[in-house]
DRENTORKOL-3810 file (N, C-alpha, C; in nm, 4 decimals):
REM DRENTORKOL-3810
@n.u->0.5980; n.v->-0.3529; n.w->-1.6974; ca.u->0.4948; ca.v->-0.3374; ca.w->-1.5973; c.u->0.3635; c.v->-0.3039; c.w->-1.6676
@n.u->0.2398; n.v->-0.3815; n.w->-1.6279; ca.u->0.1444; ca.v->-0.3250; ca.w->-1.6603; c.u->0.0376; c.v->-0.2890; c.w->-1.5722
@n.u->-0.0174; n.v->-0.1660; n.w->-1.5812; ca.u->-0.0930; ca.v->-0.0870; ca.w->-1.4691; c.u->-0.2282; c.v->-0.2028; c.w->-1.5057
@n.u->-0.3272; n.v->-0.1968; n.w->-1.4021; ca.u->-0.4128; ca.v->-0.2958; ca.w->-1.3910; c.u->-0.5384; c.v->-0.1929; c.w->-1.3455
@n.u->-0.4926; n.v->-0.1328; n.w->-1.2713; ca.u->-0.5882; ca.v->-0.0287; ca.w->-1.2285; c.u->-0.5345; c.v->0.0583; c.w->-1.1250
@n.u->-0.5925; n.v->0.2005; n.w->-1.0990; ca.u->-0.5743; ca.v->0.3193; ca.w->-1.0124; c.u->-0.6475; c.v->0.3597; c.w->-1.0037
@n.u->-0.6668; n.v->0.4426; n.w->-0.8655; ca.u->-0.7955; ca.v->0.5695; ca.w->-0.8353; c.u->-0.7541; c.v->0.5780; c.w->-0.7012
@n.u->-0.8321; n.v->0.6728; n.w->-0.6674; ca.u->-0.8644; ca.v->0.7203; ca.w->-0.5051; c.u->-0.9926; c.v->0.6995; c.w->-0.4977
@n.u->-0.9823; n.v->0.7320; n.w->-0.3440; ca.u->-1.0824; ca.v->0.6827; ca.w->-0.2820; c.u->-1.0714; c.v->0.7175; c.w->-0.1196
@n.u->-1.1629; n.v->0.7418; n.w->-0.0457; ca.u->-1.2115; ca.v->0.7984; ca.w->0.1165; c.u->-1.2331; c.v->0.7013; c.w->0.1848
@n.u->-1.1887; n.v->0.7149; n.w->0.2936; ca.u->-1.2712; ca.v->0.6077; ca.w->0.4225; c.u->-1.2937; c.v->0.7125; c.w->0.5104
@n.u->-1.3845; n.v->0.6841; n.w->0.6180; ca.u->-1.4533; ca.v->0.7542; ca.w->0.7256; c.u->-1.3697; c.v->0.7188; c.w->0.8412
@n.u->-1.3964; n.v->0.7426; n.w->0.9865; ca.u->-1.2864; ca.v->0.7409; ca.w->1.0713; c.u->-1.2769; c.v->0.5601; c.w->1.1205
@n.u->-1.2198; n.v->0.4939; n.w->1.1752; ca.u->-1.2154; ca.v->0.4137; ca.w->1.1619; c.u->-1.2574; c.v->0.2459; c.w->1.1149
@n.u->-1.3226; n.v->0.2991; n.w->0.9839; ca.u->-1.3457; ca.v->0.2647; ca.w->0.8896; c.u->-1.2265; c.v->0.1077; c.w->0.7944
@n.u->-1.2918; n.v->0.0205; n.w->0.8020; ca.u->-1.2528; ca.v->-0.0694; ca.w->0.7893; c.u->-1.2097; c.v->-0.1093; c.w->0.6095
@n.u->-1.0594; n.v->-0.1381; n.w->0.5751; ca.u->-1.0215; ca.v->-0.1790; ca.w->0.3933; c.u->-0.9740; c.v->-0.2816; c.w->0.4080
@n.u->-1.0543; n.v->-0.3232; n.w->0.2904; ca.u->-1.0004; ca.v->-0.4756; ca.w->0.2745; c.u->-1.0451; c.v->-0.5779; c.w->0.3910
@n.u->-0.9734; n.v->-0.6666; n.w->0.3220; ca.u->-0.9188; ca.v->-0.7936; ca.w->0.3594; c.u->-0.9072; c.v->-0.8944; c.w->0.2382
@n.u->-0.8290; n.v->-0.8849; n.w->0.1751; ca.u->-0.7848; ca.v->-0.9270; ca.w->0.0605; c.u->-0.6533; c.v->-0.9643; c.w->0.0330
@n.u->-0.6448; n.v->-1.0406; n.w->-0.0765; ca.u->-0.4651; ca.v->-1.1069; ca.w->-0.0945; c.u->-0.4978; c.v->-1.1377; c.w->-0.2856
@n.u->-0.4477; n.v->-1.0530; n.w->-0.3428; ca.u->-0.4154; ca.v->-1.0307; ca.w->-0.4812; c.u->-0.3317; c.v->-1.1130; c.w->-0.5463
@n.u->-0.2933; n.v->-1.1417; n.w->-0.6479; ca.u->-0.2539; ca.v->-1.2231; ca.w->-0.7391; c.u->-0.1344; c.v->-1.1214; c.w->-0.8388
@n.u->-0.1408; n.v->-0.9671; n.w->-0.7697; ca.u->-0.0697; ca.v->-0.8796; ca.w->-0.8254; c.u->-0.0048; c.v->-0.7969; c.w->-0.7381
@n.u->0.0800; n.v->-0.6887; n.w->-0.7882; ca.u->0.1090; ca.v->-0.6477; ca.w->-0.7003; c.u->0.0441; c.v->-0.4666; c.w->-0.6581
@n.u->0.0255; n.v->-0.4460; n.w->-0.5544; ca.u->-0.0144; ca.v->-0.3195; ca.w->-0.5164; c.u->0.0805; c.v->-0.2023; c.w->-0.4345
@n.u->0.0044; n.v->-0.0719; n.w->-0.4917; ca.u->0.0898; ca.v->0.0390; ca.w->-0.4160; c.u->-0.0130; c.v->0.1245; c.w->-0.3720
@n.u->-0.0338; n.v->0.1530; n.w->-0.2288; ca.u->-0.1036; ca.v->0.2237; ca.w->-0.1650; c.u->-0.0468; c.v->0.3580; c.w->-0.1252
@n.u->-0.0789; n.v->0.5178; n.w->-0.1423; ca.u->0.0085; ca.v->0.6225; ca.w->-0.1271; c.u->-0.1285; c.v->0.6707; c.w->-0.0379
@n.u->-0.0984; n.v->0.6796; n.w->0.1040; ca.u->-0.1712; ca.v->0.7148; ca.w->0.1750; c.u->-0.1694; c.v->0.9261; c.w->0.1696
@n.u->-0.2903; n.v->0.9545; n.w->0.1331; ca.u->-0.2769; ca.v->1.1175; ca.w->0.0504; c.u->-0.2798; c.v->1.2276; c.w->0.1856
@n.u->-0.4355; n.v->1.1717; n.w->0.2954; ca.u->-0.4730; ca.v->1.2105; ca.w->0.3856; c.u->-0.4780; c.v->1.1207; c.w->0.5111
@n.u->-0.4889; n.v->1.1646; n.w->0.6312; ca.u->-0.5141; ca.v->1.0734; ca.w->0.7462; c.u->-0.4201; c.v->0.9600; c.w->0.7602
@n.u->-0.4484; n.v->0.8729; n.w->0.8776; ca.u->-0.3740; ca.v->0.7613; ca.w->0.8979; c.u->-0.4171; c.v->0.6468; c.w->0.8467
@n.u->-0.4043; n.v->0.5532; n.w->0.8465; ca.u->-0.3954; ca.v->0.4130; ca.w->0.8394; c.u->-0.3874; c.v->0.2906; c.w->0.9099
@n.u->-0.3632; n.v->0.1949; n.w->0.9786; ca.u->-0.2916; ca.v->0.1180; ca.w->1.0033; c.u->-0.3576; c.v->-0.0186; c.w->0.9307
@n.u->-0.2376; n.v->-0.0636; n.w->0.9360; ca.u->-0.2691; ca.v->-0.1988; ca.w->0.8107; c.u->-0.2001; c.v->-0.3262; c.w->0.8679
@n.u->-0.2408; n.v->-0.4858; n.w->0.8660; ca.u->-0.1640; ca.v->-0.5512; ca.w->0.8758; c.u->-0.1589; c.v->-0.6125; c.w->0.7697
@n.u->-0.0161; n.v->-0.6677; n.w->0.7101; ca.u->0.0192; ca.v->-0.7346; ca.w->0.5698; c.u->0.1366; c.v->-0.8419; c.w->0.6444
@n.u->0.0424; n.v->-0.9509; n.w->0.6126; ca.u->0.0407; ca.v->-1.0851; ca.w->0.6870; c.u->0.0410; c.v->-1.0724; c.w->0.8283
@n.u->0.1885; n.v->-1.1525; n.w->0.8522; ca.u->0.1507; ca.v->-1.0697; ca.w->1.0162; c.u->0.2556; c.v->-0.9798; c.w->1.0619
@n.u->0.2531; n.v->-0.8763; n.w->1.0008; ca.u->0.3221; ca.v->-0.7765; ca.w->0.9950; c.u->0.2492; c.v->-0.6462; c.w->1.0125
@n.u->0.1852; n.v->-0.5795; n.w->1.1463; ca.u->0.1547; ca.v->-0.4297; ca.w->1.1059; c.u->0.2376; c.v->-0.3187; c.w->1.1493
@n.u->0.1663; n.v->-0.2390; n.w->1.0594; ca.u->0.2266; ca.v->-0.1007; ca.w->0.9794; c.u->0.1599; c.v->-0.0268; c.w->1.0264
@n.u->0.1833; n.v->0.1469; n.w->1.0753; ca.u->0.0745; ca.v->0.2490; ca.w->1.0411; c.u->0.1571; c.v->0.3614; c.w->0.9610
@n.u->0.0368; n.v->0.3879; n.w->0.8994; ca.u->0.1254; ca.v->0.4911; ca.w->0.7668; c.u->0.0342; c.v->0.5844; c.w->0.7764
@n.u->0.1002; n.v->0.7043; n.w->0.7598; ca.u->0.0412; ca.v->0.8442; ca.w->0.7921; c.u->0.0619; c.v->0.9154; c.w->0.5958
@n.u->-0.0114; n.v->1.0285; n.w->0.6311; ca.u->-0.0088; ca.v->1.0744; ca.w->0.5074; c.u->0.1395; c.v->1.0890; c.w->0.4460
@n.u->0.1802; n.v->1.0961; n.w->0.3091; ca.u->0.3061; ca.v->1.0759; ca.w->0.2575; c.u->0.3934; c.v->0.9680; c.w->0.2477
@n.u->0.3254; n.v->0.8227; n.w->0.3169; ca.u->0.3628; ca.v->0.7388; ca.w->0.3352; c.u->0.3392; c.v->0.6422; c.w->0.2286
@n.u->0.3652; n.v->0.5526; n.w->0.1252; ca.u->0.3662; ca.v->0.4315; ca.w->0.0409; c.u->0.3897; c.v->0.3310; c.w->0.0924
@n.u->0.2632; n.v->0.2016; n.w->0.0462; ca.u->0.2971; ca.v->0.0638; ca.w->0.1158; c.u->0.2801; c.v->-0.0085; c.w->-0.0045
@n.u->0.4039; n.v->-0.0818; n.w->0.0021; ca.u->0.3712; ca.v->-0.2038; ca.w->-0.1238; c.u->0.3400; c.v->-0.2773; c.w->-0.0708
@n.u->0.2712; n.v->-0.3655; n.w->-0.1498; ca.u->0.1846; ca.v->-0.4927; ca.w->-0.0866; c.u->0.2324; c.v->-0.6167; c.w->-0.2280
@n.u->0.3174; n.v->-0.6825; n.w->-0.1814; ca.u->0.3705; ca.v->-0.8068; ca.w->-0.2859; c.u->0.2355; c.v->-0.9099; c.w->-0.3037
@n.u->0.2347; n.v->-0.9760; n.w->-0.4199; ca.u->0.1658; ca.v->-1.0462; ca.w->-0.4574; c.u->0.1201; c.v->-1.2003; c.w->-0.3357
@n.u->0.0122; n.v->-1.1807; n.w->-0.3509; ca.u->-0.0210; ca.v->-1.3232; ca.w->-0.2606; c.u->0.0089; c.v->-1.2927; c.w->-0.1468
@n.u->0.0364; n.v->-1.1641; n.w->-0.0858; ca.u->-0.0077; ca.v->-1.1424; ca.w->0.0603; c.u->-0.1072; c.v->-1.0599; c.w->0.1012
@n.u->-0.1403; n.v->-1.1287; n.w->0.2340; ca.u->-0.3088; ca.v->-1.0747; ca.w->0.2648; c.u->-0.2662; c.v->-0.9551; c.w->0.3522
@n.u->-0.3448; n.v->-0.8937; n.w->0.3341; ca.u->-0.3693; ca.v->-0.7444; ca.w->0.3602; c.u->-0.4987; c.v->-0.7119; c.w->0.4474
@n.u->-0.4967; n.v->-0.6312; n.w->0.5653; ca.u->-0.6310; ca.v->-0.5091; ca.w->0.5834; c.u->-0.5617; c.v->-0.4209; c.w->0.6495
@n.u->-0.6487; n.v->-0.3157; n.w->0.6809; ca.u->-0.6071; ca.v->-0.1961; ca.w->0.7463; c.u->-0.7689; c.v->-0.1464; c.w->0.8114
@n.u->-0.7359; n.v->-0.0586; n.w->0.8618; ca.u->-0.8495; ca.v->0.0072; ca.w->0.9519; c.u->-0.7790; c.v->0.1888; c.w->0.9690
@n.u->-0.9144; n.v->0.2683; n.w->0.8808; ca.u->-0.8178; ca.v->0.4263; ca.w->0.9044; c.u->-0.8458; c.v->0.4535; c.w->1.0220
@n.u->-0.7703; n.v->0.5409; n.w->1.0589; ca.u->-0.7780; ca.v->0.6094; ca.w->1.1591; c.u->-0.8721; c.v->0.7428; c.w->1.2424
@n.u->-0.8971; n.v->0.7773; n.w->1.2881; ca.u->-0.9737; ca.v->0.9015; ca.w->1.3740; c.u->-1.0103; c.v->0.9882; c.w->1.3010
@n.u->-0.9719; n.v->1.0070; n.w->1.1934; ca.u->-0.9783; ca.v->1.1429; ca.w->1.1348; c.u->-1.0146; c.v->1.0618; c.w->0.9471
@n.u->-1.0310; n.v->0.9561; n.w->0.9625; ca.u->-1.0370; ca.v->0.8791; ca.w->0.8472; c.u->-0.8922; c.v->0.8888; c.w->0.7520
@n.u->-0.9310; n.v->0.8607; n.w->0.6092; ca.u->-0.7660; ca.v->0.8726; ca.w->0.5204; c.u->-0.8339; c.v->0.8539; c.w->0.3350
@n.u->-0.7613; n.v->0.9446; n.w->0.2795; ca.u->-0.7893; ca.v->0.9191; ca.w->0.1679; c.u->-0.6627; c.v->0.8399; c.w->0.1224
@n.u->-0.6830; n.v->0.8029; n.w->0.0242; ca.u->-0.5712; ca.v->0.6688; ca.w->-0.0421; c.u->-0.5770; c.v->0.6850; c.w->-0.2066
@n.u->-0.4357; n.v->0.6258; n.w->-0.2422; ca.u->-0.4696; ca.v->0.6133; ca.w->-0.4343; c.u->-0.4039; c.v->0.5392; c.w->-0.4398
@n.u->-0.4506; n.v->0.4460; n.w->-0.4890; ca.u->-0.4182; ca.v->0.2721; ca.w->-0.5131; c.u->-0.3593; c.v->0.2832; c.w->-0.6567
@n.u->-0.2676; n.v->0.1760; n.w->-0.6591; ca.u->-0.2434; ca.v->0.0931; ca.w->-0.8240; c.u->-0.2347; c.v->-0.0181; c.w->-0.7905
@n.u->-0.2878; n.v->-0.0964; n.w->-0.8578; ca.u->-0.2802; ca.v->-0.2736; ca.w->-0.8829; c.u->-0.1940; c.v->-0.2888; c.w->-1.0255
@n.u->-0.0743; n.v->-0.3528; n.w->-1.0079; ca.u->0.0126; ca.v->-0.3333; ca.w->-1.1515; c.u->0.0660; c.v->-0.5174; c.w->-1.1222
@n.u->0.0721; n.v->-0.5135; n.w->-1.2899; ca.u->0.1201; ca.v->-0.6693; ca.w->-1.2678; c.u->0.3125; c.v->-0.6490; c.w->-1.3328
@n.u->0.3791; n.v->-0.7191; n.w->-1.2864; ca.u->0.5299; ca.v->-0.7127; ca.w->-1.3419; c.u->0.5443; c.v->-0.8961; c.w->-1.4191
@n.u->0.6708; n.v->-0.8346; n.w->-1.5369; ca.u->0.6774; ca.v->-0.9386; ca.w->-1.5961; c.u->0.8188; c.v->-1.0012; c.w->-1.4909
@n.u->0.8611; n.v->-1.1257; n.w->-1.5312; ca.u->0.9861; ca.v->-1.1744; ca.w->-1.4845; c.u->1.1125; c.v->-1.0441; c.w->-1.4840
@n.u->1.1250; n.v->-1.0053; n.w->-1.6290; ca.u->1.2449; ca.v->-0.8874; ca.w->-1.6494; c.u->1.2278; c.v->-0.8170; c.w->-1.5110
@n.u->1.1012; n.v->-0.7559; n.w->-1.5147; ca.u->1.0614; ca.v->-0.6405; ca.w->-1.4317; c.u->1.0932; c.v->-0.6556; c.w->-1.3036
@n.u->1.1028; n.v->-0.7926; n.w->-1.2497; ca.u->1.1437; ca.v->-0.8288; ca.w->-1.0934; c.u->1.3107; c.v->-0.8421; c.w->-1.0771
@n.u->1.3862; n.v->-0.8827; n.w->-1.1889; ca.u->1.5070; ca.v->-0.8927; ca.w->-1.1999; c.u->1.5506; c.v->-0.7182; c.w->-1.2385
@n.u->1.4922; n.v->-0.6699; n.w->-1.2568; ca.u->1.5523; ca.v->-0.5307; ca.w->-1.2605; c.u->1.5111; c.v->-0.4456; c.w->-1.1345
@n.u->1.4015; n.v->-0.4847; n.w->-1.0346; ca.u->1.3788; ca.v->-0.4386; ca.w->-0.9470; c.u->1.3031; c.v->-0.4912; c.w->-0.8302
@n.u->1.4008; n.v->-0.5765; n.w->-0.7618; ca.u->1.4038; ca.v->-0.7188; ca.w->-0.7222; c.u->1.3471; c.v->-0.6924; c.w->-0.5632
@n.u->1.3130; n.v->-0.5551; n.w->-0.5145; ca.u->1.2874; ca.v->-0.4710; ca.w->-0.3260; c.u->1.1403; c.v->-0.4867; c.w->-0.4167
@n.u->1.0539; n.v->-0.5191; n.w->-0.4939; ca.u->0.8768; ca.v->-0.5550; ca.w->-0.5686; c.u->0.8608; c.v->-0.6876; c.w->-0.4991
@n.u->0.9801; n.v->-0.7499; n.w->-0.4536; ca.u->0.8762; ca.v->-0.9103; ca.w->-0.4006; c.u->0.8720; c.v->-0.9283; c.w->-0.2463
@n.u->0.9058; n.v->-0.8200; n.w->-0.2342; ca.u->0.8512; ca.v->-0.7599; ca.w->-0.0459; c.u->0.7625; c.v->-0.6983; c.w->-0.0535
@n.u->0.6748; n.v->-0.6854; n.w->0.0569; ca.u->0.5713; ca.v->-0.5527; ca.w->0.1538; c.u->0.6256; c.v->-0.5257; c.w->0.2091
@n.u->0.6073; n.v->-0.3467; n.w->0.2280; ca.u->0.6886; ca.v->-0.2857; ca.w->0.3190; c.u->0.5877; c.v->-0.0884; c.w->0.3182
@n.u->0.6312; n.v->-0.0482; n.w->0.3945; ca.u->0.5912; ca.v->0.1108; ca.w->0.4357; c.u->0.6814; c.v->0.1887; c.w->0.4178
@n.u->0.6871; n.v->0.3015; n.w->0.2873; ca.u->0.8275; ca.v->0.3499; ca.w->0.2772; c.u->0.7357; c.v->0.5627; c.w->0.2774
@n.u->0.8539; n.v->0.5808; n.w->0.3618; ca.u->0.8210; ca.v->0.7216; ca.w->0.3042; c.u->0.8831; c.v->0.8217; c.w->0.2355
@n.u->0.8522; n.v->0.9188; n.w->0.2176; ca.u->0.9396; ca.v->1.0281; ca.w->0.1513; c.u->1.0800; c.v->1.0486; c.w->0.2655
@n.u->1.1654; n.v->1.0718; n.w->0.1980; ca.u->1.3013; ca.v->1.1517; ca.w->0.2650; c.u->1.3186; c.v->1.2313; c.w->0.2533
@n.u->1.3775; n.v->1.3360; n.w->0.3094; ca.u->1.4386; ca.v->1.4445; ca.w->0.2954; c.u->1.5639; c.v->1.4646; c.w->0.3379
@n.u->1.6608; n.v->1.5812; n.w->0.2905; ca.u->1.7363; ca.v->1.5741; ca.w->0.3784; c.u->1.7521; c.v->1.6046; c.w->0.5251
@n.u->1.8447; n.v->1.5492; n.w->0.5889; ca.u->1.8803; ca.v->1.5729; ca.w->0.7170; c.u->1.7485; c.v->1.4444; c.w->0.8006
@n.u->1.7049; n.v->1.3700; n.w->0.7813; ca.u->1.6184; ca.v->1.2924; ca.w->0.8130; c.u->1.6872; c.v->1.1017; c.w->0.8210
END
């Protein structure tokens, strides 16, 4: 895997990200506030603690929510190995933390 880039970053309350479709793949860890995002035609809303991968070559936006949302992105590229060893990278999806009893 190679990292491509990371940071954070703020949006204001419903405040408009993206609209973009990458050539790599991305991980969004929503830190503060809500989200909601559609990735293709699929939407999501992800609240703080929440991670969205976003697979390569699908289009993406979101719009935060009421209270706005901070976010920390990675754009990472994977080699072939890297997909055969961890093969749930060529989906988008909204995953969150677990705990037990949940």
């Amino acid at each position: 895997m190679q990292v491509l880039f990371h940071g954070i970053g703020g949006y204001g309350a419903n405040e408009a990200i993206g609209r973009a479709c990458w050539p790599h793949n991305d991980v969004i860890v929503v830190l503060s506030g809500t989200v909601h995002f559609t990735l293709g035609d699929m939407g999501l809303s992800c609240a703080a603690g929440h991670a969205l991968h976003i697979a390569p070559h699908t289009s993406f936006s979101g719009v935060s929510g009421i209270s706005g949302c901070r976010l920390w992105v990675q754009h990472f590229a994977l080699t072939r190995e890297d997909h055969k060893k961890i093969p749930a990278l060529s989906e988008s999806g909204c995953f969150e933390r677990q705990v037990e009893g949940d």
